[in-house]
N, CA, C and O of each residue as an XYZ file, in Angstrom:
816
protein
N       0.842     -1.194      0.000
C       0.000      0.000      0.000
C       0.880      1.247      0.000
O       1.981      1.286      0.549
N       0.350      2.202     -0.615
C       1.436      3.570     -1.100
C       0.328      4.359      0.040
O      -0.891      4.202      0.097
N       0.992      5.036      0.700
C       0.564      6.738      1.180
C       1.234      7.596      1.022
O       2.370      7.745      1.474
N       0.488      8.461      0.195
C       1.132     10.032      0.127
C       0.814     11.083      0.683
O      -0.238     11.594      0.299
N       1.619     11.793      1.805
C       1.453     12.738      2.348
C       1.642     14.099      1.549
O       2.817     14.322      1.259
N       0.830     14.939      1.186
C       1.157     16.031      0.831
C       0.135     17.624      1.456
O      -0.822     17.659      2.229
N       0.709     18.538      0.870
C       0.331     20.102      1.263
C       0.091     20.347     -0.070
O       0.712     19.669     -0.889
N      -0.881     21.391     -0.545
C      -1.318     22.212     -1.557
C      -0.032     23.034     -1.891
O       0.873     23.396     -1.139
N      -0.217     23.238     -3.311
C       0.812     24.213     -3.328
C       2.094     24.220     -2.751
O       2.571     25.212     -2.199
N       2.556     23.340     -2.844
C       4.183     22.751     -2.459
C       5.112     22.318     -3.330
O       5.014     22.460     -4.549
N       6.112     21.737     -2.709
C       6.838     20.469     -3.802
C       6.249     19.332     -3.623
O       6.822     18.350     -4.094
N       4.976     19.134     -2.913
C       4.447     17.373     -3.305
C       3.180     17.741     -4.543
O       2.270     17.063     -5.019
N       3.468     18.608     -4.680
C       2.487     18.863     -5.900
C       3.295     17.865     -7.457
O       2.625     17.366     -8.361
N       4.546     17.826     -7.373
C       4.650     17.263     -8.589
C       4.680     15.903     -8.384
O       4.640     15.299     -9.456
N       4.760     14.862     -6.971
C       4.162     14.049     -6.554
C       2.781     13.305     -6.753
O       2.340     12.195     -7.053
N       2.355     14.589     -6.403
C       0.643     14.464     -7.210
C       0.402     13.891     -8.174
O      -0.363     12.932     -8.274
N       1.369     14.686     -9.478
C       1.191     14.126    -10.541
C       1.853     12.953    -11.437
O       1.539     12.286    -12.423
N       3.057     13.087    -10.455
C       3.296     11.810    -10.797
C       2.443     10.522    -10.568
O       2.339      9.524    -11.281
N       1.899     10.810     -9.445
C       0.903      9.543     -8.885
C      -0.093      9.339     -9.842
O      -0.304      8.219    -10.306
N      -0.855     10.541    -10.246
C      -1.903     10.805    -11.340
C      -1.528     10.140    -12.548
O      -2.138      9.199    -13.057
N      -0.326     10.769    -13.045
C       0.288      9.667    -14.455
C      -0.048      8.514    -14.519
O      -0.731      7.978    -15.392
N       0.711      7.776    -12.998
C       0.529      6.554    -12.898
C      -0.571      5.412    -12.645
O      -0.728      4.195    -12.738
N      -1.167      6.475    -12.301
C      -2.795      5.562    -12.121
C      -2.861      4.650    -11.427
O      -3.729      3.805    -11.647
N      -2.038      4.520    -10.436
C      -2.266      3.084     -8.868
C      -2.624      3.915     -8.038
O      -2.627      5.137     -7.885
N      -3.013      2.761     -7.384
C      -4.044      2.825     -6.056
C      -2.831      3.170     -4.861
O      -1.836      2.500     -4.586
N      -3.267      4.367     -4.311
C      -2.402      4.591     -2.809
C      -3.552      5.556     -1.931
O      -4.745      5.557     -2.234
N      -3.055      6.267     -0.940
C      -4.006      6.471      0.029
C      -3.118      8.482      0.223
O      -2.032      8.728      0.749
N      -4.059      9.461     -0.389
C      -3.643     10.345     -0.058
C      -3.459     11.278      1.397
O      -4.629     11.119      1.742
N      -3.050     11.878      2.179
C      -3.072     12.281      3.546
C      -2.881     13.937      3.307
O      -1.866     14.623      3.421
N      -4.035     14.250      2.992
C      -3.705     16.295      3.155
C      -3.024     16.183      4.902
O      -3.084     15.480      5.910
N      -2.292     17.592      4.283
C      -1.397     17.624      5.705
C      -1.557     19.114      5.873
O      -1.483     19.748      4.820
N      -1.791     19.911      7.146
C      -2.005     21.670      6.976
C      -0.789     22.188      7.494
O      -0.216     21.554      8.380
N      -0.334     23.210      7.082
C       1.369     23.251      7.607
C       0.627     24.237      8.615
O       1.060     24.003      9.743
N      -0.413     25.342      8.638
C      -0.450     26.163      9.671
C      -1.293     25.525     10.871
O      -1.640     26.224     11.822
N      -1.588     24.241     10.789
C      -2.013     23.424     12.351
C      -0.923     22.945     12.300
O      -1.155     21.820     12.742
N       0.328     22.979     12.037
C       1.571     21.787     12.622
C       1.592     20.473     12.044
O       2.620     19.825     12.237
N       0.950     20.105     11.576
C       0.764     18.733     10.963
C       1.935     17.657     10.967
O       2.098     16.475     11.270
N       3.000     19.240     10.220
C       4.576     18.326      9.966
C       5.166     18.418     10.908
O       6.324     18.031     10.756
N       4.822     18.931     12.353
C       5.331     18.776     13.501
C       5.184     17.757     14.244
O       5.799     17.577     15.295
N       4.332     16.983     13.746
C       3.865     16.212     14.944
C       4.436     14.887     15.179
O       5.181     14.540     14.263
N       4.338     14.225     15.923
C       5.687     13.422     16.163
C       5.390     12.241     15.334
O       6.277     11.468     14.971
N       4.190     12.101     15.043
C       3.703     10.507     14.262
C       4.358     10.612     12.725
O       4.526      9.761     11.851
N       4.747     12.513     12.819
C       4.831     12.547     11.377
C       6.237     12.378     11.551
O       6.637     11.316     11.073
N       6.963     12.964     11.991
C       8.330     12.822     12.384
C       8.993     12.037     12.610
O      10.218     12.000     12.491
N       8.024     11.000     13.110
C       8.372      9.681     12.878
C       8.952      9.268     11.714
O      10.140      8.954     11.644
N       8.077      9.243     10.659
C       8.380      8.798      9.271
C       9.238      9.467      8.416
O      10.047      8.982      7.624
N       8.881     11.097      8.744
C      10.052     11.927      8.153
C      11.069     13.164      9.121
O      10.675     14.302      9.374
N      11.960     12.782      9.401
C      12.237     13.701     10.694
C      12.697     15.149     10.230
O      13.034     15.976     11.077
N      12.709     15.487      8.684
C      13.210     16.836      7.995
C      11.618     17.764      8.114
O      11.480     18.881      7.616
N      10.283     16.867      9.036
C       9.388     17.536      9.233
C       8.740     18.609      7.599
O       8.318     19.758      7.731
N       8.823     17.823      6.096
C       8.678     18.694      5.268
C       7.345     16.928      4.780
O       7.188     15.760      5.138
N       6.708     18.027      3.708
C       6.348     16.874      2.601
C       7.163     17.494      1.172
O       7.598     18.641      1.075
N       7.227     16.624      0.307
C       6.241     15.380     -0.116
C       6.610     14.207      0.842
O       7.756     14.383      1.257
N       6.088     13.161      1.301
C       6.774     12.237      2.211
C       5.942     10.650      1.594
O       4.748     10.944      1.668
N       6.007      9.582      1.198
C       5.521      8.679      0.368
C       6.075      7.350      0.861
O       7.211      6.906      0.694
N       4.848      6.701      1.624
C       5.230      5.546      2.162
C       5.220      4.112      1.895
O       4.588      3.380      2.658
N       5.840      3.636      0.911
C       5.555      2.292     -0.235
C       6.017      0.856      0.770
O       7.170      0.533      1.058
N       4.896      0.235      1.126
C       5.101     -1.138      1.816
C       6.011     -0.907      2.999
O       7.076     -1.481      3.228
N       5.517     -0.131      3.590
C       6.145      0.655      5.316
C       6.973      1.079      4.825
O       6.848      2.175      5.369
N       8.297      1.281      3.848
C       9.210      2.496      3.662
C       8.899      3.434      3.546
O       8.018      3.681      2.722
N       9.700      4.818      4.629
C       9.122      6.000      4.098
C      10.536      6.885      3.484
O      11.660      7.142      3.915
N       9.718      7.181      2.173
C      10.570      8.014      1.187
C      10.299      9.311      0.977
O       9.223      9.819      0.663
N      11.543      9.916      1.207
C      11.581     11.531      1.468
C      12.394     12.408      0.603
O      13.413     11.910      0.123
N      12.080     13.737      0.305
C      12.993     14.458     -0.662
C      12.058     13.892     -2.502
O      11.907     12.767     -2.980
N      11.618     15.350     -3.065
C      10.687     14.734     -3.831
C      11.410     14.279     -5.273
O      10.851     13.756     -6.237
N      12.381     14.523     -5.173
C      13.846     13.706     -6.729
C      13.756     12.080     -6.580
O      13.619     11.153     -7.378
N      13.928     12.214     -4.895
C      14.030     10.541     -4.460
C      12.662      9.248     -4.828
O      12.548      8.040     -5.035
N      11.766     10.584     -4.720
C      10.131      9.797     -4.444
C       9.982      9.773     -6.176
O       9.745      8.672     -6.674
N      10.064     10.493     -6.731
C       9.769     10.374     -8.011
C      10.682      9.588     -9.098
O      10.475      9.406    -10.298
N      11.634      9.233     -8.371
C      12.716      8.398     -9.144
C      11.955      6.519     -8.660
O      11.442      5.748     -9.471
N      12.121      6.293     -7.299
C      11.310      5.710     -6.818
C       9.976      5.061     -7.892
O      10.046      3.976     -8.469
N       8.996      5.863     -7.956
C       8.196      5.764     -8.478
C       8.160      5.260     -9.952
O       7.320      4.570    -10.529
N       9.532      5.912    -10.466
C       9.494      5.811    -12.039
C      10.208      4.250    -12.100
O       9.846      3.530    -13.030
N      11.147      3.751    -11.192
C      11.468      2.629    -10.971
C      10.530      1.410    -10.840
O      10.583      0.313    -11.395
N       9.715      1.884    -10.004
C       8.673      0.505     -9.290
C       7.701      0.948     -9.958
O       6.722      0.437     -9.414
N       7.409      1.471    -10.655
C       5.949      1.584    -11.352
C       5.622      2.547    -12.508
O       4.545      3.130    -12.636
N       6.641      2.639    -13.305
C       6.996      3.382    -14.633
C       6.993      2.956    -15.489
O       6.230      3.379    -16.358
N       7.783      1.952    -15.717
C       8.468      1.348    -16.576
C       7.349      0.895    -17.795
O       7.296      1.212    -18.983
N       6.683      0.215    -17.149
C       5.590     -0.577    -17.869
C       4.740      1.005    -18.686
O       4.538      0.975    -19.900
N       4.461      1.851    -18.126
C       3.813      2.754    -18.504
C       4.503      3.799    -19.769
O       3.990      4.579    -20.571
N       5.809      3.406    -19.510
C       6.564      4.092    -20.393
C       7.223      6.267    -19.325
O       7.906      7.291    -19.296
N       6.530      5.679    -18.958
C       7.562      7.213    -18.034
C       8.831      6.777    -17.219
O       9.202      7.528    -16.318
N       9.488      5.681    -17.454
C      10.852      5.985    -17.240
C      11.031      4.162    -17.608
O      10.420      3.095    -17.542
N      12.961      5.064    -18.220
C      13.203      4.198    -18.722
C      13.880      2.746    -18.066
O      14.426      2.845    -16.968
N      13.836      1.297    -18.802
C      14.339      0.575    -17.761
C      15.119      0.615    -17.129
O      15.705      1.693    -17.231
N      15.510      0.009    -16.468
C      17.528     -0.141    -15.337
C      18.069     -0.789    -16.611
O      17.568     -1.799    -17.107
N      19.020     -0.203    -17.058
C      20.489     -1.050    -17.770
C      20.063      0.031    -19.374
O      20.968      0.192    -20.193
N      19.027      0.505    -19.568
C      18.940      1.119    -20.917
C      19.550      2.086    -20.679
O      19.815      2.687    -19.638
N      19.860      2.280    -22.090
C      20.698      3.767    -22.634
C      19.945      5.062    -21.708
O      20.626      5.795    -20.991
N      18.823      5.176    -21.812
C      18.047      6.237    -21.497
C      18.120      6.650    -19.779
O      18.239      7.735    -19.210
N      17.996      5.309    -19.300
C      18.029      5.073    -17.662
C      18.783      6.272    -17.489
O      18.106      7.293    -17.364
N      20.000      6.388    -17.452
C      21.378      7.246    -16.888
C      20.781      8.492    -17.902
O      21.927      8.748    -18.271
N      20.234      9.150    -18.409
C      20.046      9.867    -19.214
C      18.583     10.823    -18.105
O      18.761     11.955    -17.656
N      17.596     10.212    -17.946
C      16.659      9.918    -16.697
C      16.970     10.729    -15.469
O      16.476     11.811    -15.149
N      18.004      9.915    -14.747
C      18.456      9.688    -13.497
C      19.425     11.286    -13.813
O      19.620     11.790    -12.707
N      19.829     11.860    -14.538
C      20.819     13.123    -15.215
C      19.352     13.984    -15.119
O      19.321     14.592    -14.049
N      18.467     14.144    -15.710
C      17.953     15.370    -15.966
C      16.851     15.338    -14.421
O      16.547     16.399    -13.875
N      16.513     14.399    -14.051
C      15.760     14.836    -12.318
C      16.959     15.165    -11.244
O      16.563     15.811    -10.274
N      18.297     14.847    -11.250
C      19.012     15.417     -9.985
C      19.541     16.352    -11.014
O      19.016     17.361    -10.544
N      20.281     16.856    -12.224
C      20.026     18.367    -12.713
C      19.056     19.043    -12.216
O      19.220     19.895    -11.342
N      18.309     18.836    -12.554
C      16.661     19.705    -11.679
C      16.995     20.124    -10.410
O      16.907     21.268     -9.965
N      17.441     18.979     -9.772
C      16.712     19.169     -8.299
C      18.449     20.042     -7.266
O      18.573     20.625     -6.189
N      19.263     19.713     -8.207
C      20.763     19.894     -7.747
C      21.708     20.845     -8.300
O      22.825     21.119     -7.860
N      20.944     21.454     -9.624
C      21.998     22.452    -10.410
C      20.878     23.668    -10.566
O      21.060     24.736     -9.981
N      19.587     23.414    -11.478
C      18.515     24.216    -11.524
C      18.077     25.061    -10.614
O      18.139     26.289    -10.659
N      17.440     24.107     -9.431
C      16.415     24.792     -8.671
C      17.176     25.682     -7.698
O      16.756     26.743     -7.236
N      18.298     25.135     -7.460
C      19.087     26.126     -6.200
C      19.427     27.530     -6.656
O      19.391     28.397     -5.783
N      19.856     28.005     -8.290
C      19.884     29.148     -8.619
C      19.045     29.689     -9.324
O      19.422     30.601    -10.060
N      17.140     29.142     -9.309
C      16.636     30.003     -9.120
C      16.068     30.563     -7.926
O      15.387     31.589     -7.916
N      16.460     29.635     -6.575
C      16.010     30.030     -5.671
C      17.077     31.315     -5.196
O      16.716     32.331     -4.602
N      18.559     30.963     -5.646
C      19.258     32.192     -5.190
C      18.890     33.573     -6.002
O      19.434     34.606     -5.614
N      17.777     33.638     -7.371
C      17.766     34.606     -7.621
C      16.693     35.274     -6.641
O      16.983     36.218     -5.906
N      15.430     34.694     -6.703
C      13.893     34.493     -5.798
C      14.251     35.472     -4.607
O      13.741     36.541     -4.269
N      15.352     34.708     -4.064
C      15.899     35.548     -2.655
C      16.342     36.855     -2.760
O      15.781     37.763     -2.147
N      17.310     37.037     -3.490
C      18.248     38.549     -3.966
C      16.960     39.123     -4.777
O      17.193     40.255     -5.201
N      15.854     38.712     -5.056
C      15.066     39.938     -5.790
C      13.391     39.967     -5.192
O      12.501     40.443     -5.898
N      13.164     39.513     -4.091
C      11.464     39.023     -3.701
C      11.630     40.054     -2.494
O      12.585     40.246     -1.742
N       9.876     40.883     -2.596
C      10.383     41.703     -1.502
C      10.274     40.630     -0.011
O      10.925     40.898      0.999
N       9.648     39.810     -0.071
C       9.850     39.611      1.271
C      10.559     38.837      2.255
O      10.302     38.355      3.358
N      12.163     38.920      0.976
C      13.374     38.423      1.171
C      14.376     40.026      1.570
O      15.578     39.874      1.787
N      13.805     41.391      1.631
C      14.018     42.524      1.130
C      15.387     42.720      2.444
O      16.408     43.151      1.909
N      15.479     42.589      3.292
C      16.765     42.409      4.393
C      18.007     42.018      4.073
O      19.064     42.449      4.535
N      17.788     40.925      3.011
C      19.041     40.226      2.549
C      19.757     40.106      0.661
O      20.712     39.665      0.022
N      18.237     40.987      0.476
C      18.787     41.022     -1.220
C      19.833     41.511     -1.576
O      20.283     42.445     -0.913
N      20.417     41.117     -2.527
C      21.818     42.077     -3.041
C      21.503     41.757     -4.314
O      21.031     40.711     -4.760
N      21.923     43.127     -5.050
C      21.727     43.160     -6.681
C      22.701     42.245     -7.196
O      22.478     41.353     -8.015
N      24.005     42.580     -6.559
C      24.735     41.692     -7.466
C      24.496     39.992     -7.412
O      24.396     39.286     -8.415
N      24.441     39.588     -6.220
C      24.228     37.859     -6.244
C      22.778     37.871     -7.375
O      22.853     37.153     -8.372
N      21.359     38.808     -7.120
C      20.854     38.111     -8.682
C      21.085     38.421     -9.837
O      20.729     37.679    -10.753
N      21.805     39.718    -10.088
C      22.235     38.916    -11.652
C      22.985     37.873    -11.700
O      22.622     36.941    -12.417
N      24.342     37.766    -10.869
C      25.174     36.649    -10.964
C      23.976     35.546    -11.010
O      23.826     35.353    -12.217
N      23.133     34.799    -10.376
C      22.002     34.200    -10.770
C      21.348     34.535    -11.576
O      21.303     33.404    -12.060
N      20.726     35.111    -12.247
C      20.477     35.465    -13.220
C      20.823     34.471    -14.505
O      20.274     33.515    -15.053
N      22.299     35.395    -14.711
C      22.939     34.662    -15.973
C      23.188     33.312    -15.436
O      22.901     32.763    -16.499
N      23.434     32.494    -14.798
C      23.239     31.394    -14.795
C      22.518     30.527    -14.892
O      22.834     29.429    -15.350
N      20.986     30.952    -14.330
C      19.888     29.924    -14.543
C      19.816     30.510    -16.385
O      19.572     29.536    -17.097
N      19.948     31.608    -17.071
C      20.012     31.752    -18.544
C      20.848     30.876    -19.132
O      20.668     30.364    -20.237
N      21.923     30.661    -18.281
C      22.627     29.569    -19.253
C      22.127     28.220    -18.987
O      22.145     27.674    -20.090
N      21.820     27.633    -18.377
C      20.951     26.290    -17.856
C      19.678     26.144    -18.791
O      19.277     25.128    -19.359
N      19.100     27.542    -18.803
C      18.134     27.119    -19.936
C      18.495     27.064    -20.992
O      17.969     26.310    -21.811
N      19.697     28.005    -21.329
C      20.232     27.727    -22.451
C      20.307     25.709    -23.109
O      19.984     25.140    -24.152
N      20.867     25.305    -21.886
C      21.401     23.723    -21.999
C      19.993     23.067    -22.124
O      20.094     21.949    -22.631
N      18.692     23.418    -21.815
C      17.438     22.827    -21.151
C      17.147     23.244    -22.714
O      16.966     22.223    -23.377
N      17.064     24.252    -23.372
C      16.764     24.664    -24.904
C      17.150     24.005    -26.091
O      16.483     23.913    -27.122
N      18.502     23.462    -25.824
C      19.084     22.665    -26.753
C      19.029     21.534    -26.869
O      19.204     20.836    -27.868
N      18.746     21.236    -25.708
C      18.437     19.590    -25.560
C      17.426     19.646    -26.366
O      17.567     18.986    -27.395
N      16.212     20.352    -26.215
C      14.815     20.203    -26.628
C      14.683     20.378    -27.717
O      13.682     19.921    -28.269
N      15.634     21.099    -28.434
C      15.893     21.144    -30.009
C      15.637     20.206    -30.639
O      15.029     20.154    -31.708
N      16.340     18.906    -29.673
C      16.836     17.174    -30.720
C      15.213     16.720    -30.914
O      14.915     16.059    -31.909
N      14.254     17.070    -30.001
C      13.075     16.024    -30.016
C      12.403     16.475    -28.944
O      13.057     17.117    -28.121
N      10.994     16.259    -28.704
C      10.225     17.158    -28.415
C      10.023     16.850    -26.684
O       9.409     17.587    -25.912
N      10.670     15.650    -26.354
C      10.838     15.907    -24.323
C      12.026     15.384    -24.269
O      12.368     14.980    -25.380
N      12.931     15.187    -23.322
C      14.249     15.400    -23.075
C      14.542     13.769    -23.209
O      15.754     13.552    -23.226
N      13.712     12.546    -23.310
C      14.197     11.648    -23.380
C      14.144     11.338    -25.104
O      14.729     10.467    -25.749
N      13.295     12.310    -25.510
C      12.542     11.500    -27.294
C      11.356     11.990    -27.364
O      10.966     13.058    -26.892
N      10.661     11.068    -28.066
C       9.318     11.562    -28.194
C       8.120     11.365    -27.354
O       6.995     11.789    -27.620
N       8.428     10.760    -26.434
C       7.446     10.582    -25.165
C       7.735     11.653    -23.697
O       8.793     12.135    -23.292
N       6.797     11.729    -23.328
C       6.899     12.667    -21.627
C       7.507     11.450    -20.934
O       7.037     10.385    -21.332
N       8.178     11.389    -20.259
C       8.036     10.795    -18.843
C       8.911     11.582    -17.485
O       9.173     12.783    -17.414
N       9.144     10.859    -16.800
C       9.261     12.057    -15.151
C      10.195     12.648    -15.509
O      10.101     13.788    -15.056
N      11.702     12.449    -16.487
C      12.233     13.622    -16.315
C      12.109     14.555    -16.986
O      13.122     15.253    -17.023
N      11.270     14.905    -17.571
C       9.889     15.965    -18.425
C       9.452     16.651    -16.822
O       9.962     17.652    -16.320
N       8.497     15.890    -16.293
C       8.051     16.011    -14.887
C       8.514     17.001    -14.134
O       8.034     18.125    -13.988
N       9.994     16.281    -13.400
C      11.082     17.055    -12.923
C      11.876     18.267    -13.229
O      12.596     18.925    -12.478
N      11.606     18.425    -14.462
C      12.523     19.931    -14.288
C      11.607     20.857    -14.878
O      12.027     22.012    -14.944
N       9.952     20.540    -15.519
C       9.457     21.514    -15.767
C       8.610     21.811    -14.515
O       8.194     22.968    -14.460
N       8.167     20.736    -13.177
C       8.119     21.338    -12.378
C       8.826     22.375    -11.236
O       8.301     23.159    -10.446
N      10.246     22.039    -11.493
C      11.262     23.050    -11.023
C      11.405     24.533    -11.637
O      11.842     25.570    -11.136
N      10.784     24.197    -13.120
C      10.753     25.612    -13.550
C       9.299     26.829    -13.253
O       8.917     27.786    -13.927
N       8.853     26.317    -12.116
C       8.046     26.844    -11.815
C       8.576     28.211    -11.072
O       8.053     29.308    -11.267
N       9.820     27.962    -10.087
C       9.983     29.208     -9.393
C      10.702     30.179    -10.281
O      10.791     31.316     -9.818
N      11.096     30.022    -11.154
C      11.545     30.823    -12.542
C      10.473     31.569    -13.146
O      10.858     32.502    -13.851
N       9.150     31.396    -13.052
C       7.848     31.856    -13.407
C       7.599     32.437    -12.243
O       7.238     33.613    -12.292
N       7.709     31.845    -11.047
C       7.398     32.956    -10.013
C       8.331     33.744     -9.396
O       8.289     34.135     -8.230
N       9.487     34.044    -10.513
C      10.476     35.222     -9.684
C       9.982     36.235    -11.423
O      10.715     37.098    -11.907
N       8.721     35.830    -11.991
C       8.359     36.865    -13.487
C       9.184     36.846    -14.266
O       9.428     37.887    -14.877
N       9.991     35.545    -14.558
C      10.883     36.020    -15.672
C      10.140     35.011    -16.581
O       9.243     34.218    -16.295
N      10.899     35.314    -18.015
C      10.489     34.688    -19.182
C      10.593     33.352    -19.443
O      10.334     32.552    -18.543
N      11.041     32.850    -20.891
C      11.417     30.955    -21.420
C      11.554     31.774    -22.322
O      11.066     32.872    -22.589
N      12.880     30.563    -23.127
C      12.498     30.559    -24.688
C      11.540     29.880    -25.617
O      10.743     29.021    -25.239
N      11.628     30.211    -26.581
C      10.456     29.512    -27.188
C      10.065     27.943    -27.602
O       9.083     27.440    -28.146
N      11.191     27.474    -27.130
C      10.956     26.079    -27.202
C      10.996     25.274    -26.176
O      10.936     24.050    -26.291
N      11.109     25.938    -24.990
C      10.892     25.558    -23.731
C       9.320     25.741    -23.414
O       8.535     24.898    -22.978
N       9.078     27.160    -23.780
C       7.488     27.325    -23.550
C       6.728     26.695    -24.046
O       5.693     26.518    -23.403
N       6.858     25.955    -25.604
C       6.175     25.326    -25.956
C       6.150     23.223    -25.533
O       5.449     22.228    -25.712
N       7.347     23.619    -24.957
C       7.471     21.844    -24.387
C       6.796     21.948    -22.966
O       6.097     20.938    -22.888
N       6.643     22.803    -21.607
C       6.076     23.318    -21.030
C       4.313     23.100    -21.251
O       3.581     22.648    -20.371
N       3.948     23.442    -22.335
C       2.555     23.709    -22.618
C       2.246     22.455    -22.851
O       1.205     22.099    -22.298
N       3.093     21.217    -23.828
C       2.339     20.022    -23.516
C       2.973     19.530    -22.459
O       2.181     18.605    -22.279
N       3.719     19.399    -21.651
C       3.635     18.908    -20.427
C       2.388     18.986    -19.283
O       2.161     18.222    -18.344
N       1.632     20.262    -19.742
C       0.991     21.150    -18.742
C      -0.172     20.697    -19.501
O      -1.182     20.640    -18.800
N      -0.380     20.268    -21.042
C      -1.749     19.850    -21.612
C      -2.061     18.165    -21.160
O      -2.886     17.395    -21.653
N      -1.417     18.011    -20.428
C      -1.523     16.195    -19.875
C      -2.922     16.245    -18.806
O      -3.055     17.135    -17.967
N      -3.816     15.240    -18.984
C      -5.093     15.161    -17.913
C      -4.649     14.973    -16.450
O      -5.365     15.090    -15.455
N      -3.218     14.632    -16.499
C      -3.062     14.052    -14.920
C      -2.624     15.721    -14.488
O      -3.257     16.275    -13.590
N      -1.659     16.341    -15.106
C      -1.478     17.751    -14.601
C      -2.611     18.838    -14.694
O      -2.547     19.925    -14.121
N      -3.528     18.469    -15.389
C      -4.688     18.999    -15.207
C      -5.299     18.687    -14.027
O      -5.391     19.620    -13.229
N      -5.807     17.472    -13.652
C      -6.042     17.410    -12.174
C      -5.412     17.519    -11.033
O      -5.960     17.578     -9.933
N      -3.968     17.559    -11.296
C      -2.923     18.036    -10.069
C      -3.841     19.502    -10.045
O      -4.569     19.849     -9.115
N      -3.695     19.971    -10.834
C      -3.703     21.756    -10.453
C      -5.141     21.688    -10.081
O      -5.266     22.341     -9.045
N      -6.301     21.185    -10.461
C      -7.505     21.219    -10.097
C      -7.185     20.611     -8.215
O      -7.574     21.390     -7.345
N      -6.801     19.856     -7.955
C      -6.249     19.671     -6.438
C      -5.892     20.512     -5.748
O      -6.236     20.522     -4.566
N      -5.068     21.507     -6.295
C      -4.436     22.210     -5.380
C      -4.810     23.456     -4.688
O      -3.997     24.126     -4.051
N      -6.109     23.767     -4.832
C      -7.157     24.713     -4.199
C      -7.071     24.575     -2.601
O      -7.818     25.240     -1.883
């Protein structure tokens, strides 16, 4: 039995949809961060970094949402075609563009988010976000070219590491900056999928 703990509007949101893709049976657990929820010790139990996404497959509990969604694409992907087998070419190709995401991407747009959000306004400095800046530009640069070869980063099919870094490019949209044009348009069918349609219908 799978349980997934998640919060609205989080990082278990792309959890969500991964689960949605996948279409098995697990047991969802809304969690409220302003009653404490992730404080509480039953939860802490299972995850002691007190965060979600948190995803508990046959009593393991799996934490950190790169881990859960790799996880997932492992034990229950394959067959579906959102990730590729263990030993294929693609696998290591996979396993490259969700910890890119989660390990090169997301940290410098969060260092821009910070240096430019007012209600980071104590600690901003102009110079650390451009220096961020041009870097997450060059990342998309690399995220642009890839997408050149074929229309999602593995070929011609979506699977999670599609998932993974266009849900990371979310805080890049919420620090108002732009895409290029072939990102926006790989973006839009990622975002035209029924399962990410009902993620976002969830997250009210």
């Amino acid at each position: 039995m799978i349980t997934f703990y998640w919060a609205p509007r989080s990082t278990a949101t792309r959890i969500y949809w991964a689960l949605e893709e996948l279409g098995i049976p697990h047991e969802k657990v809304k969690l409220d961060f302003s009653s404490g929820d992730t404080r509480k010790p039953e939860f802490l139990a299972l995850n002691p970094n007190g965060k979600v996404p948190l995803l508990v497959d046959g009593g393991v509990p799996i934490f950190e949402s790169g881990a859960i969604l790799i996880h997932l694409g492992i034990s229950y992907g394959q067959d579906k075609g959102l990730w590729p087998s263990a030993g294929a070419k693609l696998h290591g190709q996979a396993l490259s563009w969700v910890l890119w995401s989660a390990a090169t991407l997301s940290p410098m747009m969060f260092r821009y988010l910070m240096n430019t959000q007012e209600r980071f306004a104590d600690a901003r400095n102009p110079r650390q976000a451009e220096e961020a800046k041009k870097e997450v530009e060059k990342l998309l640069g690399i995220l642009e070219k890839k997408l050149a070869e074929a229309p999602y980063l593995l070929g011609d099919s979506f699977t999670f590491a599609d998932l993974a870094v266009t849900a990371n490019l979310y805080f890049w949209q919420l620090a108002g900056q732009d895409f290029p044009a072939a990102i926006k348009k790989w973006r839009e069918a990622c975002h035209a999928r029924p399962a990410f349609k009902a993620t976002m219908a969830a997250q009210q």
